[in-house]
DOTORDO-171554 format. One line per 8 residues: number of its first residue (from 1); their letters; for each residue x, y, z of C-alpha. Coordinates in nm, 3 decimals, always signed. Layout:
# DOTORDO-171554
NUM> a> X Y Z | ...
//
This chain:
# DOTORDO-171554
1> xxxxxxxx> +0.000 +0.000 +0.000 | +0.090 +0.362 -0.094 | +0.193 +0.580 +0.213 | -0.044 +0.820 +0.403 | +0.155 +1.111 +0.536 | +0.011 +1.275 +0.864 | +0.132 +1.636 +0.920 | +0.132 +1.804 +1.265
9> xxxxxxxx> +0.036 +2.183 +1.354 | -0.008 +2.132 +1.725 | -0.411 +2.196 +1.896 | -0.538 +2.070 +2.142 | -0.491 +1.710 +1.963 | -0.128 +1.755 +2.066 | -0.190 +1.888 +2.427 | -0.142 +1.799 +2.813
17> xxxxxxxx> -0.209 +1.911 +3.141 | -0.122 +1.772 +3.491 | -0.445 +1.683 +3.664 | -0.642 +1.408 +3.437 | -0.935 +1.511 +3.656 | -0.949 +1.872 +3.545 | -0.877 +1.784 +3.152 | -1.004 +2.157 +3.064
25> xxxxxxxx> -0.683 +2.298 +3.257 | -0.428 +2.206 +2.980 | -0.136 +2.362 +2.743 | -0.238 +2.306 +2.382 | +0.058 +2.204 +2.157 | +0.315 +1.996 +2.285 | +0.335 +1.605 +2.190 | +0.497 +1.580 +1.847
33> xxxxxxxx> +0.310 +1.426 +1.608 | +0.553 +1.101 +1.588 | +0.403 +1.058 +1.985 | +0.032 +1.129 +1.891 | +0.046 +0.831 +1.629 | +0.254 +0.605 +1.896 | -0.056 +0.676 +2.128 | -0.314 +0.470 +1.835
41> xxxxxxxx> -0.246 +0.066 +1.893 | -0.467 +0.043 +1.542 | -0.195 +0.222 +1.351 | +0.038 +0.001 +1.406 | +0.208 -0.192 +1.119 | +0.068 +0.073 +0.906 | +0.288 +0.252 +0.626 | +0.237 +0.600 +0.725
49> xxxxxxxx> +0.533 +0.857 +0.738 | +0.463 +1.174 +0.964 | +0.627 +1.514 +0.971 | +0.585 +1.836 +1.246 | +0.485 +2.132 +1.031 | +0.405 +2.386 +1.311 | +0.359 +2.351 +1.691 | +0.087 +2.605 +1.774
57> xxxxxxxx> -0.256 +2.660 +1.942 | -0.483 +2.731 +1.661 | -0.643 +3.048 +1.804 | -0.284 +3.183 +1.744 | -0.357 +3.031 +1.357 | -0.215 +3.274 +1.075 | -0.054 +3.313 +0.732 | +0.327 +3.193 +0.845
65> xxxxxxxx> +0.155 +2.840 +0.961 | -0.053 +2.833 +0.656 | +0.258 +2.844 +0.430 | +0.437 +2.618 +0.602 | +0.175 +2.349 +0.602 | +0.086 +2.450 +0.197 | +0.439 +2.423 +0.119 | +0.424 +2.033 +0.280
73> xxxxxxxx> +0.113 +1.991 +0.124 | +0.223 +2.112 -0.208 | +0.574 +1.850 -0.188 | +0.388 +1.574 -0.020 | +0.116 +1.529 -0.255 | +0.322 +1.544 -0.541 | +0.478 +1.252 -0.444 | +0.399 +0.834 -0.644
81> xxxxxxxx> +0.412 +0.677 -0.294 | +0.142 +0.919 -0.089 | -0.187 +0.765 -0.089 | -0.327 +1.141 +0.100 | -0.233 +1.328 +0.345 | -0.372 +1.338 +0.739 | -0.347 +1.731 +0.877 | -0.343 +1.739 +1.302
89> xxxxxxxx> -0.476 +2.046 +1.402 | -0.640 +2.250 +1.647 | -1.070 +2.298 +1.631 | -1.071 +2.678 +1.727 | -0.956 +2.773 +1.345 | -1.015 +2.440 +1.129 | -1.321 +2.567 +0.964 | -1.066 +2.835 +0.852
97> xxxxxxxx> -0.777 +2.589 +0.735 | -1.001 +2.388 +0.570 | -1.187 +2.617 +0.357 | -0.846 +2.751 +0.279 | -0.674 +2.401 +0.189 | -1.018 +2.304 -0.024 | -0.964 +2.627 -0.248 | -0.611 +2.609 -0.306
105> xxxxxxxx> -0.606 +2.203 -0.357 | -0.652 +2.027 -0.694 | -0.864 +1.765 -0.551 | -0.633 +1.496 -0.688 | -0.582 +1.290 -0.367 | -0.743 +1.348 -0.023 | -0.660 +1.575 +0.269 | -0.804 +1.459 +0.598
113> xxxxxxxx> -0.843 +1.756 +0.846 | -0.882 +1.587 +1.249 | -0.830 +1.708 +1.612 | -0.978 +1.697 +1.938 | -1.168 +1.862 +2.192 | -0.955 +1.721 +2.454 | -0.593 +1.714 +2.550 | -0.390 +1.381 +2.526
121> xxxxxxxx> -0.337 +1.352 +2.864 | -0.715 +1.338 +2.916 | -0.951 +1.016 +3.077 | -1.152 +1.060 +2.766 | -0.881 +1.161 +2.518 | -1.084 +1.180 +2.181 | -0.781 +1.221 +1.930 | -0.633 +0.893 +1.929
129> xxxxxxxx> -0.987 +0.788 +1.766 | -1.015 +1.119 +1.573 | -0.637 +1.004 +1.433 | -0.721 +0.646 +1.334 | -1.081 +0.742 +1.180 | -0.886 +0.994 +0.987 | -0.577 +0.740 +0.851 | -0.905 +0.501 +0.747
137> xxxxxxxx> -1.071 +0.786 +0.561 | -0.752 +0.909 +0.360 | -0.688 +0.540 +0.278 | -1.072 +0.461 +0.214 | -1.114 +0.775 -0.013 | -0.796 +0.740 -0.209 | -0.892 +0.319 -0.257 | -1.231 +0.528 -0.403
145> xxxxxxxx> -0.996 +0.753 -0.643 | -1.145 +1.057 -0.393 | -0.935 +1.377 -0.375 | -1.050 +1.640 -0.151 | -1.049 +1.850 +0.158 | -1.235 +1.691 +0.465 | -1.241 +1.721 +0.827 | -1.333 +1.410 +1.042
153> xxxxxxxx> -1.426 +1.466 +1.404 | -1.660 +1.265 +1.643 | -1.714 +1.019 +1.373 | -1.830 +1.221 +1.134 | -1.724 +1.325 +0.797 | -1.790 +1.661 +0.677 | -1.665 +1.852 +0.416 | -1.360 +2.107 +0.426
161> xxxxxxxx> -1.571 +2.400 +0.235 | -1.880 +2.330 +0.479 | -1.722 +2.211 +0.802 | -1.723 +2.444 +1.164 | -1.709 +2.432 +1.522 | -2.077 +2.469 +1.662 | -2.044 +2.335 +2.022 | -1.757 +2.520 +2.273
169> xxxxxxxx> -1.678 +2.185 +2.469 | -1.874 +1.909 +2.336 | -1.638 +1.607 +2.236 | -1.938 +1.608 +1.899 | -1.836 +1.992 +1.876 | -1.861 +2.027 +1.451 | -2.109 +2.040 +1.202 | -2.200 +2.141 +0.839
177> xxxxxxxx> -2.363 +2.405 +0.894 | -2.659 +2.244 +0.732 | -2.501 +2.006 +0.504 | -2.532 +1.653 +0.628 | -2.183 +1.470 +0.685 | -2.022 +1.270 +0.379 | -2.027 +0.982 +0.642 | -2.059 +0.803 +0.930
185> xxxxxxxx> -1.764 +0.569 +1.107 | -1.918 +0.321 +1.270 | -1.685 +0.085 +1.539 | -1.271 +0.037 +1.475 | -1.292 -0.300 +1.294 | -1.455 -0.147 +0.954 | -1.374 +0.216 +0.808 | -1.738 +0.307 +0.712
193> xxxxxxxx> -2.044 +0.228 +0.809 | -2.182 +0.251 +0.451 | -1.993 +0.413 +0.220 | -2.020 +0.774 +0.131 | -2.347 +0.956 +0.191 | -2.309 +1.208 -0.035 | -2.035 +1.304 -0.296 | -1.700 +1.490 -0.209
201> xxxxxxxx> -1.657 +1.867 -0.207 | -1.508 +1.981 -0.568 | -1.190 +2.176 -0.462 | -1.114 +2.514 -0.609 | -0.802 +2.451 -0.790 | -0.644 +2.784 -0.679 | -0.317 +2.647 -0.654 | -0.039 +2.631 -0.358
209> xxxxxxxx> +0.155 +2.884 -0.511 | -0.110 +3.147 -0.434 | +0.022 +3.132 -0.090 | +0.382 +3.285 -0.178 | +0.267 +3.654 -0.136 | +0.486 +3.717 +0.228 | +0.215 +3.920 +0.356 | -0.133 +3.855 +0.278
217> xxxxxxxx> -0.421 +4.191 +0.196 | -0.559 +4.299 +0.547 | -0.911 +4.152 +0.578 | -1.106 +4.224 +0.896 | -1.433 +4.076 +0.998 | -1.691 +4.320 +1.182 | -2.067 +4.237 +1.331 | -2.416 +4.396 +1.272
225> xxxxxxxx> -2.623 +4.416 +1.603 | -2.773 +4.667 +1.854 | -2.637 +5.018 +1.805 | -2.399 +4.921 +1.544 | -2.310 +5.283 +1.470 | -2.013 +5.217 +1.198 | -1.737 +5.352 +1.426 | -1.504 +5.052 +1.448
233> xxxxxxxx> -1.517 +5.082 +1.014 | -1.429 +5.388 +1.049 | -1.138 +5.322 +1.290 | -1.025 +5.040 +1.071 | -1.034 +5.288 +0.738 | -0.789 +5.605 +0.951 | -0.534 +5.320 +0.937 | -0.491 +5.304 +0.546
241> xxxxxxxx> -0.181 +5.514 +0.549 | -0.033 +5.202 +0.749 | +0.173 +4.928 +0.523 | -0.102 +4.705 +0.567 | -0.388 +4.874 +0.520 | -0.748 +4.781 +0.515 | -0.809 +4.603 +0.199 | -1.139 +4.439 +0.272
249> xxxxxxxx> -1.391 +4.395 +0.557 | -1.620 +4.070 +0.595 | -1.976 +4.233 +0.765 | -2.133 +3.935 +0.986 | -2.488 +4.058 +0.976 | -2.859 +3.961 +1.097 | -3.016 +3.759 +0.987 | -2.990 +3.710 +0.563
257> xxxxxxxx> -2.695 +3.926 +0.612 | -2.873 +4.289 +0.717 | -2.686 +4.571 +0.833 | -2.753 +4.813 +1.110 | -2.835 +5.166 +0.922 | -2.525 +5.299 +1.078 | -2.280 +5.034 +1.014 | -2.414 +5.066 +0.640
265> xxxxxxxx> -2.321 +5.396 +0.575 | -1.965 +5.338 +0.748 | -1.902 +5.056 +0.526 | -1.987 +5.261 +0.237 | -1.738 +5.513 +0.329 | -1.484 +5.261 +0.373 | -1.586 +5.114 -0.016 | -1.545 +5.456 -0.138
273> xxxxxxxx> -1.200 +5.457 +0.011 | -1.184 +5.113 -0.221 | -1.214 +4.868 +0.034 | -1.400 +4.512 -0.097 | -1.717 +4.459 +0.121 | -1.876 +4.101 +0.171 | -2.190 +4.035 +0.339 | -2.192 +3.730 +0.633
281> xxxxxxxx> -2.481 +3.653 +0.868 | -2.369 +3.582 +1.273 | -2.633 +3.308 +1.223 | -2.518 +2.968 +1.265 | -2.699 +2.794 +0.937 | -2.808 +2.909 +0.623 | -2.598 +3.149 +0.530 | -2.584 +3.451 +0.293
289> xxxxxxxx> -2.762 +3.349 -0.072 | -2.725 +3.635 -0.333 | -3.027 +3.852 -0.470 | -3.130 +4.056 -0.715 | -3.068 +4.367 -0.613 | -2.777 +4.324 -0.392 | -2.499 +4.625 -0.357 | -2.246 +4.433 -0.150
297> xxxxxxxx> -2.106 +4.052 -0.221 | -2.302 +3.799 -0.059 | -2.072 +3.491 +0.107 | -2.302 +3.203 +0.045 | -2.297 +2.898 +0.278 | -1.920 +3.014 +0.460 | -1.919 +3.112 +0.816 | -1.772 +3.474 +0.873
305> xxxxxxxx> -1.403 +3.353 +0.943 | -1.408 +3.146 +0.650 | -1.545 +3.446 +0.394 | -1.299 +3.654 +0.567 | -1.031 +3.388 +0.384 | -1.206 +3.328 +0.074 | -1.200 +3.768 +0.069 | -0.857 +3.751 +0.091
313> xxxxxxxx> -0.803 +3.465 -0.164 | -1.001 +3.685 -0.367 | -0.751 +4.017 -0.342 | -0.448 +3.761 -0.361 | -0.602 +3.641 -0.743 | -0.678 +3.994 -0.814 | -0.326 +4.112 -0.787 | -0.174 +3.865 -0.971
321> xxx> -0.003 +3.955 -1.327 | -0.237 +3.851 -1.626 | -0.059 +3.582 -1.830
//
């Protein structure tokens, strides 16, 4: 059998504390990943090669991480004898890395997303199972000539463009926003339960190289709600003289994406200053669909982190030399 390749970026997956009976109380980060797989009995024997990329807490997530584990990707994946590719990595930003590994992959071999929700030193430790359901779904998917960005958490398969965290603590703390999962894992002995439920996320083909830029355009993500008067816009636009100035702002609104009156007009001064408005919603499902008549961009299904990285995709394409 071909190789699967598991990558490490630290999380909680890779954490530990020093009471088991307060698991909560922990330091995320700090098993490498050649100690994570040591910690799954099921892995044994199996050919897998694994490699630390980063060693970071995901809420610290940000472009340097994300072109070091592109640049892995991007080598890995080009290799004869890599079946896919396994990604450790924390839950507080993997709605993020995953939207942003499903645009810029080819979709010619799958990438497996997985963490946990607790630390490894943990009574109820859920990433040694997240880790082995994740090896079994890169192997199942590539047997199935799959290619793809997923995440699997909890025993549950969900798609890389659709995937986020819904649930603070909960060890079942993901969902698709809507979409139903592309499976369900049922017990260790056999991979899936029955096959795939639904068929796997088209990537957008952006390409690893896209990531080369050393700094990426400044995208900030604001929120509609009560007395929403514009003024944090308008503190974002007085920077512009800075060498990374605001390039585009990602508006999580009400509802279908509505504005507060005030925070409109700010963000109209600020696109009159030419920076790109989207339109978000701080609801959980459903997201943003566009409509006739729209002024601003409407975001679609993605959550208001993951337009915020789509926006700056966006920028990144727009600035690139024609050919």
């Amino acid at each position: 059998m071909k190789n699967v390749v598991i990558l490490g970026t630290g999380g909680t997956i890779a954490g530990t504390g020093t009471d088991p009976t307060r698991a909560w109380h922990y330091v995320a980060a700090q098993r490498h990943i050649g100690e994570l797989v040591a910690a799954v009995p099921e892995l044994a024997g199996e050919p897998l090669e694994w490699e630390q990329v980063a060693q970071v807490d995901s809420k610290d997530m940000g472009w340097p991480v994300w072109q070091a584990l592109t640049a892995a990707l991007a080598r890995v994946l080009a290799r004869e004898d890599v079946a896919g590719v396994v990604v450790t990595h924390g839950t507080d930003t993997l709605e993020e890395t995953a939207w942003l590994l499903q645009a810029l992959h080819d979709g010619g071999k799958p990438v497996v997303l997985t963490a946990a929700m607790r630390p490894a030193t943990a009574p109820d430790a859920d990433g040694p199972g997240n880790l082995r359901d994740a090896v079994r779904v890169a192997r199942a998917a590539a047997a199935d000539g799959l290619g793809g960005v997923v995440a699997v958490m909890a025993g549950r398969v969900w798609s890389g463009a659709a995937v986020r965290k819904v649930h603070s603590h909960a060890i079942d703390a993901f969902d698709g926003g809507g979409e139903a999962p592309l499976a369900d894992l049922h017990d260790a002995g056999v991979p899936l339960a029955s096959g795939w439920s639904r068929a796997w996320p088209v990537c957008g083909g952006l390409g690893w190289a896209l990531m080369s830029v050393p700094v990426p355009p400044r995208v900030e993500v604001v929120m509609s709600h009560a007395d929403a008067d514009g003024w944090v816009v308008d503190a974002l636009c007085a920077r512009d003289a800075s060498p990374r100035g605001l390039r585009g702002l990602v508006v999580a609104g009400t509802g279908h994406g509505t504005l507060h009156e005030r925070l409109e007009a700010a963000l109209r001064r600020a696109e009159a200053r030419g920076v790109v408005v989207w339109r978000s919603t701080r609801v959980a499902c459903g997201g943003v669909l566009p409509r006739d008549g729209d002024h601003w961009s409407a975001a679609g299904p993605m959550t208001a982190a993951q337009a915020r990285v789509a926006l700056v995709l966006d920028l990144l394409q727009r600035q690139r030399p024609a050919v």
